[in-house]
Backbone as a chain_set.jsonl record, in Angstrom:
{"seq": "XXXXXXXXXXXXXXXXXXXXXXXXXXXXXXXXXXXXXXXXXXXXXXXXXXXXXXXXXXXXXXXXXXXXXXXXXXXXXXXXXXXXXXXXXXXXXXXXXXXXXXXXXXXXXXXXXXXXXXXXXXXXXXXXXXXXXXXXXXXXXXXXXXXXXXXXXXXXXXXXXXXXXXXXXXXXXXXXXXXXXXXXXXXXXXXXXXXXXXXXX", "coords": {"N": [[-50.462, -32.653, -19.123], [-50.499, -29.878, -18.839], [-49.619, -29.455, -16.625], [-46.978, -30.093, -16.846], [-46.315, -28.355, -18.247], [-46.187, -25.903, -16.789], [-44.269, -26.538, -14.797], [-42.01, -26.579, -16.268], [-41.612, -24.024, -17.299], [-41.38, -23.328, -14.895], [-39.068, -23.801, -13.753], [-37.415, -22.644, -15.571], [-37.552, -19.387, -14.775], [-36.611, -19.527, -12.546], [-34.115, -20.595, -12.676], [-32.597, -18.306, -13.778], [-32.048, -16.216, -11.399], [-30.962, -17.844, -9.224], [-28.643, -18.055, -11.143], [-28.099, -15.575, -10.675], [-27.616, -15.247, -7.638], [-25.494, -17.024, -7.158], [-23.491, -15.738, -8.611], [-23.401, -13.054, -6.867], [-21.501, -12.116, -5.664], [-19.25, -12.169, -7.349], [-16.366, -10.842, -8.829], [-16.604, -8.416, -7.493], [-16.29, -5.872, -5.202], [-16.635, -5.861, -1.829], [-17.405, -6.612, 1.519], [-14.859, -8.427, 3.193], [-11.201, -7.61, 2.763], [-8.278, -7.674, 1.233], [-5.22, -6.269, 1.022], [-2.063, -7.214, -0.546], [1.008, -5.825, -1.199], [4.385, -5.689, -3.539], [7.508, -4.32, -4.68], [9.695, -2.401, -5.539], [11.797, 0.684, -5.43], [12.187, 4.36, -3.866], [14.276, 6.218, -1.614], [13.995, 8.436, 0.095], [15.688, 10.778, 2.507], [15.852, 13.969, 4.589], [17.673, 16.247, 6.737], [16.2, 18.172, 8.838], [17.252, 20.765, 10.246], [20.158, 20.362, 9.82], [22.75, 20.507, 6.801], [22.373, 18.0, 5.446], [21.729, 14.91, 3.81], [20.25, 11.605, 2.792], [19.685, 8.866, 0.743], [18.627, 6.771, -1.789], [17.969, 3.735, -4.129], [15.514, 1.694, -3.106], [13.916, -1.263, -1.648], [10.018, -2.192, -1.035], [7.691, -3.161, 1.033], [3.695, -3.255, 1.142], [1.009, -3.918, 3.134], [-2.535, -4.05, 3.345], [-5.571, -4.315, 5.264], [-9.412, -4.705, 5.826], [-12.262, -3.83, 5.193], [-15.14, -3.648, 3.091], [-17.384, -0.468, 3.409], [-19.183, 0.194, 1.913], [-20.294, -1.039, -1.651], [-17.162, -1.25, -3.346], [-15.674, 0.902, -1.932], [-13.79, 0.958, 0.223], [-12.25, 0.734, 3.584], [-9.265, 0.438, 5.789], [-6.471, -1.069, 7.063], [-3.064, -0.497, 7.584], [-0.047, -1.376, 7.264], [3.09, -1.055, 6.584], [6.551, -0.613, 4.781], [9.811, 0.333, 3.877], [13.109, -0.176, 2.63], [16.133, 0.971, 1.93], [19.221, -0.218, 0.655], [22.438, 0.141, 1.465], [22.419, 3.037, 1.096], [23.438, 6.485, -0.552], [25.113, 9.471, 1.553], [24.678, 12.917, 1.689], [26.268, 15.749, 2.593], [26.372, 18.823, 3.247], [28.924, 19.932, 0.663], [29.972, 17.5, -0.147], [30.13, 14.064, -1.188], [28.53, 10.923, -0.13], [29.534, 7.656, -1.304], [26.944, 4.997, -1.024], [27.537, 2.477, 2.027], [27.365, -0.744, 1.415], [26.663, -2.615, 3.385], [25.221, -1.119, 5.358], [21.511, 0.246, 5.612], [18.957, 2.06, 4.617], [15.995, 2.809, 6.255], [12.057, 2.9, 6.543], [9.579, 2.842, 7.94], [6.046, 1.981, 8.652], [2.815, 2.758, 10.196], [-0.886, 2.567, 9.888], [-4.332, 4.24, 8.794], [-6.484, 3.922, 6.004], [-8.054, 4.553, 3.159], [-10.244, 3.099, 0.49], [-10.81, 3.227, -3.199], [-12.282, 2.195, -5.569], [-12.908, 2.533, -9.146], [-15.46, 1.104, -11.159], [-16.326, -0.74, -14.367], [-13.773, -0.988, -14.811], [-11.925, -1.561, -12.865], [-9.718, -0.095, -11.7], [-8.044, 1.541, -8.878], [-8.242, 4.312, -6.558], [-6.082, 5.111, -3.958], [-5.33, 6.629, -0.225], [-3.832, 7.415, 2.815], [-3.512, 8.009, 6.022], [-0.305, 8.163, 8.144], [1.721, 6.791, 11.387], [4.624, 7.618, 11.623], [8.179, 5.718, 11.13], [11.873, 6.362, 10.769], [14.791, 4.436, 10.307], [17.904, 3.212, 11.016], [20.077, 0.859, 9.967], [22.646, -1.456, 10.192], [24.308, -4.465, 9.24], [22.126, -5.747, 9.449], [21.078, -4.795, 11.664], [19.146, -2.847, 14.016], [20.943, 0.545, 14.57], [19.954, 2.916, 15.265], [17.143, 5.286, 14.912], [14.387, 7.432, 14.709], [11.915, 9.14, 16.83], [8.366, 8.519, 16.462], [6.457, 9.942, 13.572], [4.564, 12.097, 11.439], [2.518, 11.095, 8.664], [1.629, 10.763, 4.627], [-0.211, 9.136, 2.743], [-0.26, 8.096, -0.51], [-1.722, 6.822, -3.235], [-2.538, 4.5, -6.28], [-3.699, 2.278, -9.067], [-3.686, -0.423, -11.165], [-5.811, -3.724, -11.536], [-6.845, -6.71, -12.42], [-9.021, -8.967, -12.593], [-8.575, -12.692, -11.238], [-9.49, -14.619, -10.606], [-12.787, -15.537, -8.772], [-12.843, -13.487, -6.852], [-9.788, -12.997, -6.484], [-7.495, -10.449, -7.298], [-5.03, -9.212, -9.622], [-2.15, -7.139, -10.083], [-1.08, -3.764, -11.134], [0.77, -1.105, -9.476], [1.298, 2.233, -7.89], [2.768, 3.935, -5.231], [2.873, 6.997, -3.589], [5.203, 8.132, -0.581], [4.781, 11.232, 1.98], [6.372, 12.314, 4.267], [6.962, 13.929, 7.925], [8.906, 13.996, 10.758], [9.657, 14.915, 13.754], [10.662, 15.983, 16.468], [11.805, 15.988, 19.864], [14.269, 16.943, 20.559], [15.272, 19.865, 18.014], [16.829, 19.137, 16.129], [16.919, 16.668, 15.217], [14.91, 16.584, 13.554], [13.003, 15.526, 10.511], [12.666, 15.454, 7.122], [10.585, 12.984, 5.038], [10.637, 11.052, 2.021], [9.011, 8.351, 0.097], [8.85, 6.754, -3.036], [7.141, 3.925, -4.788], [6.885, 2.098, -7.081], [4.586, -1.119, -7.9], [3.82, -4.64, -7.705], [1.081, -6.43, -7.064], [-1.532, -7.909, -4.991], [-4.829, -9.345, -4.241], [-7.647, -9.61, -2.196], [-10.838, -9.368, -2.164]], "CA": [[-49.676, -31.826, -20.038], [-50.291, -28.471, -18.547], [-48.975, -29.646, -15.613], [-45.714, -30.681, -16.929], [-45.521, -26.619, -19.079], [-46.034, -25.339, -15.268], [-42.803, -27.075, -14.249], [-40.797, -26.384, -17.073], [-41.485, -22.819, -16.718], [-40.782, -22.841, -13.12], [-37.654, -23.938, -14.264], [-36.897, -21.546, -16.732], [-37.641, -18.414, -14.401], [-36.187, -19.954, -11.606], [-32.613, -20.423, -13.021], [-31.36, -16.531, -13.689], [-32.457, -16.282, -10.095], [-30.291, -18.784, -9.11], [-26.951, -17.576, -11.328], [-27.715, -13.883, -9.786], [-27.319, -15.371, -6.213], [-24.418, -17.712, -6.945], [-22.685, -14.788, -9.095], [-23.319, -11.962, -6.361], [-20.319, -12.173, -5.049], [-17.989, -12.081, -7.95], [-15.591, -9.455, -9.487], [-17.461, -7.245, -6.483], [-15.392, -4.78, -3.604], [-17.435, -5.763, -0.838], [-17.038, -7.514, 2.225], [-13.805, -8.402, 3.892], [-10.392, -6.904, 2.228], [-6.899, -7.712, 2.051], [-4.209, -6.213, -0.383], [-0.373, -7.627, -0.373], [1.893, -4.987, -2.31], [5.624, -5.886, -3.258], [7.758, -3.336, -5.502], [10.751, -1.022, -5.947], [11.485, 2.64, -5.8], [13.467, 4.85, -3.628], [14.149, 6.258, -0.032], [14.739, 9.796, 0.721], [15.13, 11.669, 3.846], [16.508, 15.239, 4.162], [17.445, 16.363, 8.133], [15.73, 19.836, 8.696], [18.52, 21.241, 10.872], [21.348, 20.244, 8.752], [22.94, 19.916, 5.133], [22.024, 16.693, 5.483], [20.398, 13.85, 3.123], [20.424, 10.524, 3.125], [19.006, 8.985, -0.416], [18.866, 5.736, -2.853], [16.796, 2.869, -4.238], [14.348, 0.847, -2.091], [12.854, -2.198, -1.835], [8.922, -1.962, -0.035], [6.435, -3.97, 0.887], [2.853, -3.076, 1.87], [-0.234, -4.937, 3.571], [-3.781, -3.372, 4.089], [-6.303, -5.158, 5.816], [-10.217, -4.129, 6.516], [-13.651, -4.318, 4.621], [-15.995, -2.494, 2.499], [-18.285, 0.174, 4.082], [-20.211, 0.103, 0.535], [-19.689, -1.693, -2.601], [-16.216, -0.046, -4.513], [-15.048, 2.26, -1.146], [-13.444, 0.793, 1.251], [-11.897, 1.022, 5.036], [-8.316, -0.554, 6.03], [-5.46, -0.989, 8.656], [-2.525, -0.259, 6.73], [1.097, -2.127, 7.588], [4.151, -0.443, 5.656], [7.784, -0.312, 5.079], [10.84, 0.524, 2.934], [14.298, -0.19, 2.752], [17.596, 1.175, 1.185], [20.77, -0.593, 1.27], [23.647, 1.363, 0.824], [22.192, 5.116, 0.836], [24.379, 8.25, -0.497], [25.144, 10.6, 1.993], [25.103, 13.964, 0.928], [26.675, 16.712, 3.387], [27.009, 19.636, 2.253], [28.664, 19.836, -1.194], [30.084, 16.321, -0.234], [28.943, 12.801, -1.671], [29.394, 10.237, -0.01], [28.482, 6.82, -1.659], [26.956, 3.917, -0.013], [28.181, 1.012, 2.327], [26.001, -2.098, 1.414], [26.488, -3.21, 5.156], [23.837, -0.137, 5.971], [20.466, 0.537, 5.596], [17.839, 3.581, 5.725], [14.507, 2.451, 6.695], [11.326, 3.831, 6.634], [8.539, 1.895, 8.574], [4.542, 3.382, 9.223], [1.378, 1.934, 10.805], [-1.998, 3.909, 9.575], [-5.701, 3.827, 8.597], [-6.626, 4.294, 4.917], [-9.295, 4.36, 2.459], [-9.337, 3.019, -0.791], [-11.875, 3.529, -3.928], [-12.225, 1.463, -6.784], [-13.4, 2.266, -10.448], [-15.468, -0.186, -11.859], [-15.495, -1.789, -14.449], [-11.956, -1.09, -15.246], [-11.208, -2.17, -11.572], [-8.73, 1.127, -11.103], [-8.553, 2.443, -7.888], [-7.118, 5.245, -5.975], [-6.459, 5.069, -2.022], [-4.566, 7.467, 0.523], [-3.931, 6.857, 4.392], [-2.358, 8.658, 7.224], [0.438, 7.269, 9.433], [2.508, 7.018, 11.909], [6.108, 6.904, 10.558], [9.48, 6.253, 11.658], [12.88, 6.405, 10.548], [16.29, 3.716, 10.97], [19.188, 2.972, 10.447], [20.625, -0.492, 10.592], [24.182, -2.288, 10.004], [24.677, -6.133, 9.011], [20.991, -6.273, 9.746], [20.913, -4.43, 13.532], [19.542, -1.578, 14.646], [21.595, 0.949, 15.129], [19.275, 4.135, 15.212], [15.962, 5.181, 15.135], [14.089, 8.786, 15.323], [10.692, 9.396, 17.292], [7.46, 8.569, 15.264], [6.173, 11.349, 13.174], [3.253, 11.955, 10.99], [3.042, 9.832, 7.059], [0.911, 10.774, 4.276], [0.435, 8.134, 1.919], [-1.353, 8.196, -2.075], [-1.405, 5.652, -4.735], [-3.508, 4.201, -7.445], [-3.417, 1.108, -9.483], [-5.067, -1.294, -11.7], [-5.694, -4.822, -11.314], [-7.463, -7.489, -13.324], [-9.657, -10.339, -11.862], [-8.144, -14.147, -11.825], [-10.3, -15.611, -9.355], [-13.912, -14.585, -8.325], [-12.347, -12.646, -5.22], [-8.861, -12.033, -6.016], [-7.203, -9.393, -8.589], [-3.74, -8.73, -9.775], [-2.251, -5.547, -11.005], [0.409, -3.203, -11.164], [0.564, 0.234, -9.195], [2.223, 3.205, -7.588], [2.794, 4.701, -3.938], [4.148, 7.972, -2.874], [4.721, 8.793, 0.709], [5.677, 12.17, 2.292], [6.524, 12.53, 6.077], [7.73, 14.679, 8.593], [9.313, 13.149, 11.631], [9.52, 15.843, 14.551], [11.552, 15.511, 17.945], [11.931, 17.237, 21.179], [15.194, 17.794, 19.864], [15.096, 19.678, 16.894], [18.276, 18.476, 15.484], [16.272, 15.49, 15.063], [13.292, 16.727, 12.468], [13.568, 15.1, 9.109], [11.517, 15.713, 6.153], [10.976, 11.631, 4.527], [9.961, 10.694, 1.05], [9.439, 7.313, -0.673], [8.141, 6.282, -3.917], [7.483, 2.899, -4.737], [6.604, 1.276, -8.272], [4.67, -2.466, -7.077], [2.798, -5.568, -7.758], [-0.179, -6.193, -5.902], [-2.627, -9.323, -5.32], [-6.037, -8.191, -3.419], [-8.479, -10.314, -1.669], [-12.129, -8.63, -1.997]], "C": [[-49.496, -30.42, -19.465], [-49.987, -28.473, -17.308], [-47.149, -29.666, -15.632], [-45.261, -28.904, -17.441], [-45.452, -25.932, -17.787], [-44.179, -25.483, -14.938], [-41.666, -26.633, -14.896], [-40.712, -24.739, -17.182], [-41.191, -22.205, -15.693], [-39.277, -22.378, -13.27], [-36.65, -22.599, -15.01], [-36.964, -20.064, -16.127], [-36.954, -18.664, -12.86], [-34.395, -20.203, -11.727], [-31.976, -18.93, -13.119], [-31.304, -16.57, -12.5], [-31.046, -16.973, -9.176], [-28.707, -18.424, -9.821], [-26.629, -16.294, -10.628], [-27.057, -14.502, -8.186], [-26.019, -15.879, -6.315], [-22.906, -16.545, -7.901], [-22.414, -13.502, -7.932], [-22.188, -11.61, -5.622], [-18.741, -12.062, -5.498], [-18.117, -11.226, -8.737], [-16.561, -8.343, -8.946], [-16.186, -6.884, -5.78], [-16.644, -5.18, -2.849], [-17.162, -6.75, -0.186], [-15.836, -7.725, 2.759], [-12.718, -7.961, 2.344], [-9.016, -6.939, 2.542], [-6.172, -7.466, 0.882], [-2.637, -6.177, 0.09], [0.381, -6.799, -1.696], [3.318, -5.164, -2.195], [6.167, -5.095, -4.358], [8.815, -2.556, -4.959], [10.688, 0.372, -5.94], [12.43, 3.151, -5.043], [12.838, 6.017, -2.469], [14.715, 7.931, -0.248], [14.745, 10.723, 1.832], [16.641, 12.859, 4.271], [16.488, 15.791, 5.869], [17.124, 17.629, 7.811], [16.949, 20.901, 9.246], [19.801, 21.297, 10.593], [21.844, 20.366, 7.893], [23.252, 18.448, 5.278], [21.253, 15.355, 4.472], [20.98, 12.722, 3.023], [19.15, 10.124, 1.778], [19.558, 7.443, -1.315], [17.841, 5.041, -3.261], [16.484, 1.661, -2.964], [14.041, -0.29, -3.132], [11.39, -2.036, -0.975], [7.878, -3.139, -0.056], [4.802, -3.358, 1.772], [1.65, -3.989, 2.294], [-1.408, -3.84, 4.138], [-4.776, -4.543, 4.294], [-7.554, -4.111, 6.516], [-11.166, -4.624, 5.752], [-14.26, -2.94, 3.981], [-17.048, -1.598, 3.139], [-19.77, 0.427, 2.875], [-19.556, -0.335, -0.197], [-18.609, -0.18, -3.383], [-15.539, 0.407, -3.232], [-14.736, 1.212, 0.023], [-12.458, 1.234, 2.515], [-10.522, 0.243, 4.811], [-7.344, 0.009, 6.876], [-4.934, -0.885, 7.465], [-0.696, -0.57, 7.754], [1.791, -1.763, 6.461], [5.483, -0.197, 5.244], [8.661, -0.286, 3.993], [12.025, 0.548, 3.433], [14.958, 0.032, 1.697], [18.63, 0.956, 1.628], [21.502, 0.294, 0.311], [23.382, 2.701, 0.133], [23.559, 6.085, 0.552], [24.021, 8.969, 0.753], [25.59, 11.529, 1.366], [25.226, 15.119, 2.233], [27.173, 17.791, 2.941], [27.358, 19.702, 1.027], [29.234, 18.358, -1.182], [29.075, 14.964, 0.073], [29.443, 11.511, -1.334], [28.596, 8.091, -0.38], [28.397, 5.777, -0.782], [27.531, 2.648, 0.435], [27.033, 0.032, 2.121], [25.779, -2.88, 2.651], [25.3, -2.062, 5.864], [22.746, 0.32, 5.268], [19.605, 1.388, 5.785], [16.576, 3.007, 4.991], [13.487, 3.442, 7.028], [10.447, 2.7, 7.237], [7.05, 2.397, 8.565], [3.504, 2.129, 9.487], [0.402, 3.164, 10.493], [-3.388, 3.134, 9.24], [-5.479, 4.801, 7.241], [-7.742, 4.376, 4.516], [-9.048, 4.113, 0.828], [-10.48, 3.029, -1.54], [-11.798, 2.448, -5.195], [-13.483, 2.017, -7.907], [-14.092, 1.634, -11.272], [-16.278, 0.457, -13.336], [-14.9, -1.991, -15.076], [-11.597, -1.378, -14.034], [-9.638, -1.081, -11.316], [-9.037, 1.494, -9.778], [-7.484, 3.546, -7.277], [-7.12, 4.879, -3.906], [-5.082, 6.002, -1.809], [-4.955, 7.14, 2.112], [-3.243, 7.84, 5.013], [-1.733, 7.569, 8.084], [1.0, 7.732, 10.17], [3.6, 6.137, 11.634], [7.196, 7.49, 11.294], [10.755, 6.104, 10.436], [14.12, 5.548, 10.75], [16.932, 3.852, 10.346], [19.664, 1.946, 10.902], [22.026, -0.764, 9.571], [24.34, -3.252, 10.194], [23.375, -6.456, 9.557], [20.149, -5.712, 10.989], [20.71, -3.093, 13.253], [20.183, -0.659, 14.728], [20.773, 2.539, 15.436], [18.272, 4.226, 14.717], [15.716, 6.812, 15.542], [12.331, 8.156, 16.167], [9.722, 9.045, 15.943], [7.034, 10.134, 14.768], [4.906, 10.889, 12.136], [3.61, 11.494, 9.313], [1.579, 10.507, 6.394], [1.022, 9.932, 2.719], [-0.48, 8.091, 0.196], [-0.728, 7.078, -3.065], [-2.856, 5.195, -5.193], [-2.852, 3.238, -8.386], [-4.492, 0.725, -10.391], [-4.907, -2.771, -11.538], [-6.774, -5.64, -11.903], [-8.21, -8.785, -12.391], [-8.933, -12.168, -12.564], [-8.84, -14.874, -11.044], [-12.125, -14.64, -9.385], [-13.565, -13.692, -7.659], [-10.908, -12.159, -5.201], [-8.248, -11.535, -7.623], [-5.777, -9.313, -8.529], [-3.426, -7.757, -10.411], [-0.813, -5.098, -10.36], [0.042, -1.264, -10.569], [1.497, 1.151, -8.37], [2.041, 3.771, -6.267], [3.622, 5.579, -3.829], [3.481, 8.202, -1.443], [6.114, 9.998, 1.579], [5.49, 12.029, 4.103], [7.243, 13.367, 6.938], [8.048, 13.754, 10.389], [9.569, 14.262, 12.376], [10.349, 14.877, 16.154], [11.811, 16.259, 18.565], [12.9, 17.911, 20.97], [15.13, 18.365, 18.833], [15.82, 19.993, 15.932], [17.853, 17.044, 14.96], [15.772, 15.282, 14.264], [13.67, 16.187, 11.381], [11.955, 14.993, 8.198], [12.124, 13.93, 4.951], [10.258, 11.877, 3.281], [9.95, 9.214, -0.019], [8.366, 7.421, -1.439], [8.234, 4.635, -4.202], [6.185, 2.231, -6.632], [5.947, -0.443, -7.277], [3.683, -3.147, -7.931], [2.135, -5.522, -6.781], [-1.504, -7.349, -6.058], [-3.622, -8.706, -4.152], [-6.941, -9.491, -3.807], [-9.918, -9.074, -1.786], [-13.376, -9.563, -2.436]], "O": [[-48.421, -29.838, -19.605], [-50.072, -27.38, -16.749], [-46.346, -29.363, -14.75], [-44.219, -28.334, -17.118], [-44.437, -25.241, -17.701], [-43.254, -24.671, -14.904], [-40.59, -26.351, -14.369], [-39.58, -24.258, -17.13], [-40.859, -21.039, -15.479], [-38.617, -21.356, -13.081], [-35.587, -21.997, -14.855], [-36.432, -19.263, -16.896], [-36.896, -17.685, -12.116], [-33.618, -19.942, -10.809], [-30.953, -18.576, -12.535], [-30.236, -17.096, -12.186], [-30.28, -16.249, -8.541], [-27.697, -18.509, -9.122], [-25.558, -15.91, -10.159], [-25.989, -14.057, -7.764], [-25.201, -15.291, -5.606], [-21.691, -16.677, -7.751], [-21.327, -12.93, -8.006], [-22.207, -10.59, -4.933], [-17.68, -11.955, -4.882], [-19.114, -10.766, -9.295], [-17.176, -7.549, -9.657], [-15.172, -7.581, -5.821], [-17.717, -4.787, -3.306], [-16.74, -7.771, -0.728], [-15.491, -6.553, 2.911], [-13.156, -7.957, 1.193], [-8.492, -6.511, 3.57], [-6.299, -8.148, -0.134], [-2.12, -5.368, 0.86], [0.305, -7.118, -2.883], [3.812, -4.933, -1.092], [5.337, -5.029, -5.266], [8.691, -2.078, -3.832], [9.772, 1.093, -6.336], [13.565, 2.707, -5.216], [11.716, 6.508, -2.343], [15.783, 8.311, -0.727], [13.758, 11.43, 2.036], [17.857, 12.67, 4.255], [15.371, 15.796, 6.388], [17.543, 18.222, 6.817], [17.425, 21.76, 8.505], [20.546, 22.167, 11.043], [20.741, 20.515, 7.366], [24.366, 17.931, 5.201], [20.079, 15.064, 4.699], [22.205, 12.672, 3.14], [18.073, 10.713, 1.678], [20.747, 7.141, -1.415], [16.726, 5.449, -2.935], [17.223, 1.034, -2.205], [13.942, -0.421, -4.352], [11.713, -1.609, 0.134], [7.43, -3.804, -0.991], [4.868, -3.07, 2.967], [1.44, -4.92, 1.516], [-1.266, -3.037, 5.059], [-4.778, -5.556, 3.594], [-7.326, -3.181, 7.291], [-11.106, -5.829, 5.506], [-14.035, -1.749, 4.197], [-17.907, -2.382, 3.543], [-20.943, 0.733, 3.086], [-18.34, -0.335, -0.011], [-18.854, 0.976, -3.729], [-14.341, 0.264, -3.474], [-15.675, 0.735, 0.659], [-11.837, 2.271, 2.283], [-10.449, -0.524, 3.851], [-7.294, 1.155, 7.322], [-5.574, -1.023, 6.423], [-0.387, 0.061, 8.765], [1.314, -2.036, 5.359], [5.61, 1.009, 5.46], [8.279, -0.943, 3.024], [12.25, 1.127, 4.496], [14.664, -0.468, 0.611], [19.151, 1.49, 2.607], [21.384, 0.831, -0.79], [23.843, 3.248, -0.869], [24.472, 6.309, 1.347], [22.841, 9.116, 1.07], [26.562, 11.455, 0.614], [24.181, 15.324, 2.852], [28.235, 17.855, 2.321], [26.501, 19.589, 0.151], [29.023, 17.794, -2.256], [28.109, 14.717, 0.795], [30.402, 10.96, -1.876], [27.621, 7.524, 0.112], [29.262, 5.481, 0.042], [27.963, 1.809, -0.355], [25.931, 0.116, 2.662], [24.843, -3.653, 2.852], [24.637, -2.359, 6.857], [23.011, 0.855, 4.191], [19.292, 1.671, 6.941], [16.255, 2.821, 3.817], [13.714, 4.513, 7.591], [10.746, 1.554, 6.9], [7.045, 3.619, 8.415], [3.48, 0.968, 9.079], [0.653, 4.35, 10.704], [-3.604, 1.926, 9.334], [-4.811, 5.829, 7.138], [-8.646, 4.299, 5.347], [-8.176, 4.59, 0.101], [-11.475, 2.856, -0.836], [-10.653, 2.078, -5.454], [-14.686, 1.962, -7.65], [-13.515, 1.437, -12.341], [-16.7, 1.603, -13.488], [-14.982, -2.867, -15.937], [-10.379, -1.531, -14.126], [-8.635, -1.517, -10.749], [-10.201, 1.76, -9.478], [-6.27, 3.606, -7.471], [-7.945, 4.551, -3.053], [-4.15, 6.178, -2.595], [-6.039, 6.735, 2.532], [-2.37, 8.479, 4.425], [-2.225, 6.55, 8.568], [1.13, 8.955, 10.141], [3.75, 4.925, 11.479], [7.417, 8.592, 11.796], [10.473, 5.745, 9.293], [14.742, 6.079, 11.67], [16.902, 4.43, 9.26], [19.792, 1.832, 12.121], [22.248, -0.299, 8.453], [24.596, -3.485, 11.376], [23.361, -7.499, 10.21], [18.99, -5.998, 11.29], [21.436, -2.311, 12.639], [20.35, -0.939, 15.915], [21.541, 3.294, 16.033], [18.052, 3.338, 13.893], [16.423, 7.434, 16.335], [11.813, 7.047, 16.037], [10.062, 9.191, 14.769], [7.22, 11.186, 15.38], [4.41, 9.768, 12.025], [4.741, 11.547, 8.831], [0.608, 10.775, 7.101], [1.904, 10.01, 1.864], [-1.701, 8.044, 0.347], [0.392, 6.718, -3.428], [-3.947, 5.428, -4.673], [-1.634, 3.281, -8.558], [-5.638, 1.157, -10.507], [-3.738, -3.122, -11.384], [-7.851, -5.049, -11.828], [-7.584, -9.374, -11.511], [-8.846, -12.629, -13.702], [-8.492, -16.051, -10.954], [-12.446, -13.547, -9.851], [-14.215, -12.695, -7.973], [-10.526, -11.295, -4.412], [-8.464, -12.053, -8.718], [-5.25, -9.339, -7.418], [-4.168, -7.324, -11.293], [0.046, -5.587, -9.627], [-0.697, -0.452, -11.125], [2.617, 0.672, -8.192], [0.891, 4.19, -6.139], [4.838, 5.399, -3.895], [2.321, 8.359, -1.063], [7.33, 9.922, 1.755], [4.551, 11.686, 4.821], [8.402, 13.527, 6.557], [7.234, 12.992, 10.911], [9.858, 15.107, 11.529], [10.458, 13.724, 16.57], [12.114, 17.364, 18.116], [12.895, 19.139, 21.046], [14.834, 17.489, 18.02], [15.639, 20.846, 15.064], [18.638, 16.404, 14.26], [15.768, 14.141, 13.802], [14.87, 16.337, 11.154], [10.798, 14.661, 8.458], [13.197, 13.685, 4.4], [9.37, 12.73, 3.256], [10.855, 9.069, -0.842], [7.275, 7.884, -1.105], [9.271, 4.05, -3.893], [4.977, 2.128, -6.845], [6.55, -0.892, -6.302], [2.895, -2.581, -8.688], [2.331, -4.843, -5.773], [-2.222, -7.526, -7.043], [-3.308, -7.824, -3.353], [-7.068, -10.136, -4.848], [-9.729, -7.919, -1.403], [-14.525, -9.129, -2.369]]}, "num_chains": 1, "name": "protein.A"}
């Protein structure tokens, strides 16, 4: 008999034990890190040297990729870009509206950091990049400045549907200056971007 209350007590102190380990891992930031952002908003870039702007709505998509350095704070590569078809030009006091055959592009490659809130699962993150500038027609190329420097901020929230991945709804602004040997070239960039967002952690 007091063999058998041994056992069943094993039991019984031996199970939490057992949900802690097989739980430690969920609705956590830690460990590898991947967030896919897709979302709307709008392209603006203003030449420094000119009366110049170039301006409309965007589509963007972003991708960060890295890992936690502690639970909540993490590290990441940061893959970035925005497009506007059919931008206003604005020259001077003239407006000129857009062709839907052209495009102003914003592109950036950077390293970020991102924070999370818990447990409301909010977080904020900001990155630096390196950011360029195009211009394309029926899909091509047609222009392109030098890279220049990107500074990037947003914050979000996102809800757990999985042990590991979260969905949510959040916001990016990014300001940039683009610089060139010429400096007929310089352009001061700005996009905002409204997005969804699914996140591996």
């Amino acid at each position: 008999m007091m063999r058998n209350i041994w056992i069943f007590a094993a039991v019984l102190l031996t199970a939490p034990l057992a949900n802690a380990q097989r739980d430690e891992g969920r609705h956590t930031h830690d460990g590898f890190f991947l967030r896919l952002q897709l979302g709307g908003g709008y392209n603006h870039a203003d030449a420094v040297s000119a009366d110049l702007k170039l301006k409309g709505g965007a589509a963007g998509f972003n991708a960060e990729i890295g890992g936690a350095l502690t639970r909540n704070f993490i590290l990441y590569g940061k893959l970035w870009g925005a497009a506007a078809p059919g931008p206003d030009i604005e020259a001077g006091e003239g407006l000129i509206r857009g062709d839907d055959d052209v495009s102003l592009n914003f592109s950036a490659i950077g390293l970020g950091a991102s924070y999370y809130i818990m447990p409301s699962n909010f977080y904020v993150s900001g990155a630096l990049s390196f950011t360029q500038l195009s211009i394309s027609v029926d899909g091509e190329r047609v222009g392109e400045t030098d890279p220049g420097g990107g500074l990037h901020l947003g914050l979000g929230k996102e809800w757990w549907v999985s042990d590991n991945w979260g969905l949510g709804l959040g916001a990016e602004v990014m300001f940039g200056r683009i610089r060139s040997d010429d400096s007929n070239d310089d352009w001061n960039i700005a996009n905002v971007l409204v997005v969804f967002s699914a996140t591996y952690n």
